[in-house]
N, C-alpha and C positions, 0 to 999 in steps of 0.2 A: 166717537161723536155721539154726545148725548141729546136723545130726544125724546119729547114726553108720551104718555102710553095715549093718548088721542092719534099724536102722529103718526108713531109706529104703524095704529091701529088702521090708519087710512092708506097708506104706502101697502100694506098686506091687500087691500082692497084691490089691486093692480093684477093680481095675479088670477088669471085667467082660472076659470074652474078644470075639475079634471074630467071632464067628460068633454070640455071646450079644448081640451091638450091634448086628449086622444083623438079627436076629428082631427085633428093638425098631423099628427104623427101620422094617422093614416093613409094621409094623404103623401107623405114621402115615398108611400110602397116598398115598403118593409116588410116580411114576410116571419113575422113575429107573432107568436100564442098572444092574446087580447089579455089574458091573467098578466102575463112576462110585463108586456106593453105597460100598462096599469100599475103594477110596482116599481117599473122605472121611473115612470111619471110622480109618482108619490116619493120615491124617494129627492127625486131631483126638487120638489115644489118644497120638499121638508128641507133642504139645503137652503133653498132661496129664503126661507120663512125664517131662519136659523142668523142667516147673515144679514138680515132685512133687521132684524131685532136687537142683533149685537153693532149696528150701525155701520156693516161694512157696504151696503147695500140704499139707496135713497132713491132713482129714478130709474127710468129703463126699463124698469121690472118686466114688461112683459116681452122686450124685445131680449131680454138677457136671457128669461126662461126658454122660449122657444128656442136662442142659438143654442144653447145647453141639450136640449135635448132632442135637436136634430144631431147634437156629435154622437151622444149620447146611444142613440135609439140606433146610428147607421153604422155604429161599432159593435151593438149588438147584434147586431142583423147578421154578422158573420157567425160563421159556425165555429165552435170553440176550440174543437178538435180538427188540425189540418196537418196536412203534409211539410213538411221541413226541407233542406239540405243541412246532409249528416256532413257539415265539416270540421268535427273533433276527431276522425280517424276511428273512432271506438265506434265497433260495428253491432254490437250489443249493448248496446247504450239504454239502460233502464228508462231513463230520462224521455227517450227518445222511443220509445218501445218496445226494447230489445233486437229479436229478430226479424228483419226486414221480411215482407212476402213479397213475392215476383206479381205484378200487375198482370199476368196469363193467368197463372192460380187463383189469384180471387174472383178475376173473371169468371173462370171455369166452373169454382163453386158456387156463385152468385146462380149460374145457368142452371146448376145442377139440384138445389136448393130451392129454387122459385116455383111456382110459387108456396106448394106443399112439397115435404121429401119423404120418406120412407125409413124415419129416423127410428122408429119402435116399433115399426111394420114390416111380417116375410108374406112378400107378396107369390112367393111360389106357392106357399103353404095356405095363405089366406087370413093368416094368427098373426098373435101380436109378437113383435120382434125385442130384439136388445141393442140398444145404442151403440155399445161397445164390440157389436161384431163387426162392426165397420171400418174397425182400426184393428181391433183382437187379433187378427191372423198377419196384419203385416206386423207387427211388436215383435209376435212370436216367431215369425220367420228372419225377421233379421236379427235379434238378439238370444234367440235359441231357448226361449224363458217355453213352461208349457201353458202359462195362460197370462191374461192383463188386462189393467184397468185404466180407466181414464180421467183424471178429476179437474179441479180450475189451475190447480199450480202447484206447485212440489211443496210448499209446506201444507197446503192440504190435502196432499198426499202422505208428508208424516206424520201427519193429526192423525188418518183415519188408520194409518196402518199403526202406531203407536195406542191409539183408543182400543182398537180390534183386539190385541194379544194381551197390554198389558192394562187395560181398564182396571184400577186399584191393587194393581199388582207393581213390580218393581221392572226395570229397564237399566239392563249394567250399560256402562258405557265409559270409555277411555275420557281424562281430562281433559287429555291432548284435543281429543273432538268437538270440546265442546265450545262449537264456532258461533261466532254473528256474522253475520251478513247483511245487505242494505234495508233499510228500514229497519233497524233495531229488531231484526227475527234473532233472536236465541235461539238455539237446541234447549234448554233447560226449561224455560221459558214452555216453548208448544211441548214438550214432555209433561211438564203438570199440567198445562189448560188441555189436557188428551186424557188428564185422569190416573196418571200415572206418578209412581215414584223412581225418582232417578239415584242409581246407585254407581258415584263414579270411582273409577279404578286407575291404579297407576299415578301417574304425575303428569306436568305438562309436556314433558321431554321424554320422559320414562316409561311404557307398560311393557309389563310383561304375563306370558299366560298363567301363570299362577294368582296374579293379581282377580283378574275374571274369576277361576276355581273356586278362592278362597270365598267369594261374594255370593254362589249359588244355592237358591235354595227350593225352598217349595212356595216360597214368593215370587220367584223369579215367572214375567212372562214373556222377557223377550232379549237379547243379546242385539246392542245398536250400534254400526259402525258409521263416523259420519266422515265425510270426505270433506279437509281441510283445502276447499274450492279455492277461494280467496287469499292463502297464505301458505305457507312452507316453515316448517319449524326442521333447521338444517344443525348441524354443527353435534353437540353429545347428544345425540337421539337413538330411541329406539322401541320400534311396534312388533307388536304383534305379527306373524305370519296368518291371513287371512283365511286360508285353507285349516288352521290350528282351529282357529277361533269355532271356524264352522265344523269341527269334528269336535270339539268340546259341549257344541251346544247340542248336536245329536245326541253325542253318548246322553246329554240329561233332558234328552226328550226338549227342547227351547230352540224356538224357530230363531232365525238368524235374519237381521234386516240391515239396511245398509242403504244410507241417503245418498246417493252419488252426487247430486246438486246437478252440475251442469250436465253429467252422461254424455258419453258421443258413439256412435253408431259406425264411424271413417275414419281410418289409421290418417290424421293432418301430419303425420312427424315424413309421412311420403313428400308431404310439400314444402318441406321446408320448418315445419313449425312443429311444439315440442309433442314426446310421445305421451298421450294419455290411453289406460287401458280400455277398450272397450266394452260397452256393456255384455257384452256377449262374454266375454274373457271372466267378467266377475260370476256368470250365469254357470259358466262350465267349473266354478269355482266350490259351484255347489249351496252358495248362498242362497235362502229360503225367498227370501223378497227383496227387491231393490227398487228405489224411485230416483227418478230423475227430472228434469225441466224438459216440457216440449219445446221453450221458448230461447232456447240458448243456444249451444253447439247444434241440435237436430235440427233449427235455425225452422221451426212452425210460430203455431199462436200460443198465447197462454195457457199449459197445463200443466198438469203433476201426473206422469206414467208410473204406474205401479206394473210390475214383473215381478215372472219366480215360477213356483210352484204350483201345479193345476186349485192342491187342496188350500193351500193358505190365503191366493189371491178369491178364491168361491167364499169362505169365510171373511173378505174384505168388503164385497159384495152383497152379503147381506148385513152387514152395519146399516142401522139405519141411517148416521152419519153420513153417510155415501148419496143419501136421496137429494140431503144440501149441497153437495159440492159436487157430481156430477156436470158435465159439460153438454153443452147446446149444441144444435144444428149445425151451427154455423161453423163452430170451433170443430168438431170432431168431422166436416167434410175440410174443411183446413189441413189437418195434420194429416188426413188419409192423403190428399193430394201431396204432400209434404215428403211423409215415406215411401210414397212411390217414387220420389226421385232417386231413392237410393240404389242403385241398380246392383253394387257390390261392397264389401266394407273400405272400396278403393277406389270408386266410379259412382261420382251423384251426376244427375242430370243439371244442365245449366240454368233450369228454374230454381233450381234453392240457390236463393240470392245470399244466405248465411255462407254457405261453404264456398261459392265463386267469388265473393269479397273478401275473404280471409286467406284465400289461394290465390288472390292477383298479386303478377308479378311486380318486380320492380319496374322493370319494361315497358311496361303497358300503362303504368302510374305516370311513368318520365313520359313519353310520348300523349300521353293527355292533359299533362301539366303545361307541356310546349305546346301545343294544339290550343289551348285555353291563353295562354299571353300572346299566342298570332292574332287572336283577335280581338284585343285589348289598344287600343291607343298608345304606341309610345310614349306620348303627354304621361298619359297617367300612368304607365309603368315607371318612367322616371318619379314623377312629384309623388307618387305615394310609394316609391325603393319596392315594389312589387320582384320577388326574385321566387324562381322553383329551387326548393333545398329538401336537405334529406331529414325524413324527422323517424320517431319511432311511436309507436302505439301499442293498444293493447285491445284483448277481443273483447271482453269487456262480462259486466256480470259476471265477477268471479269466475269464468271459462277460463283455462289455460293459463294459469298462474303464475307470475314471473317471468312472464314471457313477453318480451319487448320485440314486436314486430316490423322489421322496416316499409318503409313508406317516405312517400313525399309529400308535400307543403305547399301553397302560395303563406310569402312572409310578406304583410305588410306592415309601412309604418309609414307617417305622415310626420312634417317636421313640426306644424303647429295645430294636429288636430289628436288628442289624445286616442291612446287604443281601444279605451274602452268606451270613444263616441264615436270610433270605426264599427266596433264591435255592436253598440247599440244600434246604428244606424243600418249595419245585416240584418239584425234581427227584426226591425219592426219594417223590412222591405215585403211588398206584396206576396215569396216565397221566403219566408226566414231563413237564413242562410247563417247557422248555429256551429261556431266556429271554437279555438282558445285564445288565452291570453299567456304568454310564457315570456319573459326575462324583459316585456315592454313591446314586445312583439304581436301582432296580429296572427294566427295562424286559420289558414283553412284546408284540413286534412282531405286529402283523394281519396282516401282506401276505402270510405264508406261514400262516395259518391258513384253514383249509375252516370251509364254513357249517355242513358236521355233526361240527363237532368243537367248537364252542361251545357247545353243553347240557355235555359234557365241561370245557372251559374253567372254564367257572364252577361246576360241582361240588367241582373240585380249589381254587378258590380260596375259596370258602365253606368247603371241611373245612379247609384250612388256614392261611387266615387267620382269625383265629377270636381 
């Protein structure tokens, strides 16, 4: 629709100024920063001014602007980060956060935290304290290491510990190790942006201890073993003995480190699910350093634990590196309440929601599946083919690899409403309820759903299935 620049020019006259659109907004009671408020508003006025000019736009203008930015203004108003139902079954779901915390836990820390703590203060002594003693002595006691560290996340845990030994020195490492994982992290990758040169040995299938041997020099500043977390290379293979590795790197004076990725602390092959070694088992192994994810199997909040050796981890320690990636208040009373659940390498307490959802039975899955359709309308059990079925999952984040975990399902499907406008309409319900799509089917996994979030559950599936 063509119009001349007078016209335009008078139709733009309609839109209310911006200081006349924020008394408007204000008045919704919105609990919005005035800066936030103000670039909404601008941006939304620069939409109308945009389609007013390209002629999609000719009256109304001010009754259009204000509906716009009451949607607008009362969508932002919500907070951006909220709680979910996990129903993809994957209980370490990157996505989703990883590992779950117990609603006691954070409680408890909030209490403990507020509104000053005692994070770099020894209050016996009256001096200034260290972060890391607050977690230091549980690491060590449960993984038998003689000292440890704390940082944001496990690869910058292999930053600092890869920076630390071989800063412009070389780093051997097996082919086979050298993994990705989500978000495009290479090993190769954080090995030079740490400073380092990477010298790898063997084949993707193949190494052998001669391979390392042949590679050592008076460059060398570190022997890297990385834990193929995420995949299995099965069939003509063959590694190294790890006990070998770390008696080779003695005899030539080179500390020995070893990425673990996920680490686990509690024999899961007792429950049913597959054996991985535990951290303690690589410690007695004689390995110099090892890091692993607080956020996965130990089922805490986001870190990178460094363990090992009294001397190598004090040399971690004073990297300056170490000042940037260090962890907060918040996080390092997290993980201490976290490792206290663990009472034995066989016995965690019922607060770590990581290891009681990964060890729920089938039992307890079927009987809350049936619990959840008694209170469901027949109606809608029939018209949406609503059924409990068996499905399989995974723990997620590269944890426990291969390993297809049983569980159960709600399967729905509608005859004339597609899955993925079932699927969207959980998702944007007042608790999102973030489910799969598999073979045309709707799926919403139990294994990562809490017993108090199932009155929830079925409210959002009653308003919306409907």
């Amino acid at each position: 629709m063509s119009k001349s620049n007078q016209n335009i020019r008078e139709i733009l006259k309609n839109i209310p100024s911006i200081d006349h659109l924020i008394l408007y907004c204000n008045k919704l009671k919105v609990n919005l920063p005035q800066v936030y408020l103000k670039n909404i508003i601008i941006n939304q006025v620069n939409l109308i001014k945009k389609e007013i000019i390209d002629g999609l736009i000719e009256k109304d203008i001010k009754k259009n602007i204000l509906q716009r930015l009451e949607k607008e203004v009362l969508l932002n108003n919500k907070n951006s980060l909220n709680a979910v139902i996990n129903g993809t079954g994957i209980i370490l779901h990157t996505g989703l956060g990883r590992a779950p915390i117990s609603k006691k836990i954070l409680l408890d820390v909030v209490n403990r935290i507020y509104p000053y703590s005692n994070l770099e203060y020894d209050v016996s002594n009256n001096s200034r304290g260290e972060r890391n003693n607050h977690v230091d002595y549980l690491i060590n006691s449960i993984t038998g290491s003689e000292a440890s560290i704390v940082v944001n996340n496990n690869a910058a845990a292999v930053m600092l510990a890869l920076n630390t030994f071989s800063n412009r020195k070389e780093v051997i490492i097996s082919r086979g190790e050298l993994v990705e994982i989500g978000g495009s992290f290479r090993i190769p990758d954080v090995i030079k942006k740490a400073n380092c040169k990477m010298i790898e040995v063997g084949t993707t299938n193949k190494t052998h201890l001669n391979d390392y041997k042949k590679v050592i020099s008076k460059k060398t500043g570190m022997i890297m073993i990385a834990h193929t977390s995420n995949y299995k290379v099965v069939g003509f293979t063959e590694s190294v003995d790890i006990k070998k590795i770390v008696q080779l790197a003695k005899d030539n004076n080179i500390p020995t480190f070893f990425d673990l990725g996920s680490g686990t602390i509690v024999d899961y092959s007792k429950y049913g699910l597959s054996k991985e070694k535990l951290v303690k088992e690589y410690i007695d192994m004689g390995i110099d350093i090892i890091s692993f994810s607080g956020d996965k199997l130990i089922g805490g909040p986001q870190t990178g634990i460094l363990c090992g050796k009294n001397k190598f981890i004090k040399k971690i320690h004073s990297n300056s590196m170490y000042r940037a990636l260090r962890c907060d208040k918040l996080t390092i009373s997290l993980l201490e309440s976290i490792l206290r659940t663990y009472i034995n390498d066989s016995e965690v307490d019922k607060n770590n929601l990581t290891f009681n959802l990964l060890t729920r039975s089938i039992n307890d899955l079927d009987l809350m599946g049936l619990s959840i359709l008694k209170q469901i309308d027949e109606k809608i059990i029939n018209l949406y083919n609503i059924k409990l079925v068996d499905s399989f999952v995974e723990a997620g984040s590269g944890s426990l690899p291969i390993q297809n975990i049983n569980s159960k399902a709600l399967q729905i499907k509608h005859p004339n409403i597609s899955v993925n406008k079932l699927s969207q309409l959980l998702r944007n319900s007042e608790i999102p309820i973030i489910g799969y799509i598999k073979d045309n089917f709707l799926y919403i996994d139990l294994k990562a759903i809490l017993d108090d979030q199932i009155e929830s559950l079925i409210k959002v599936l009653k308003n919306c299935l409907k």
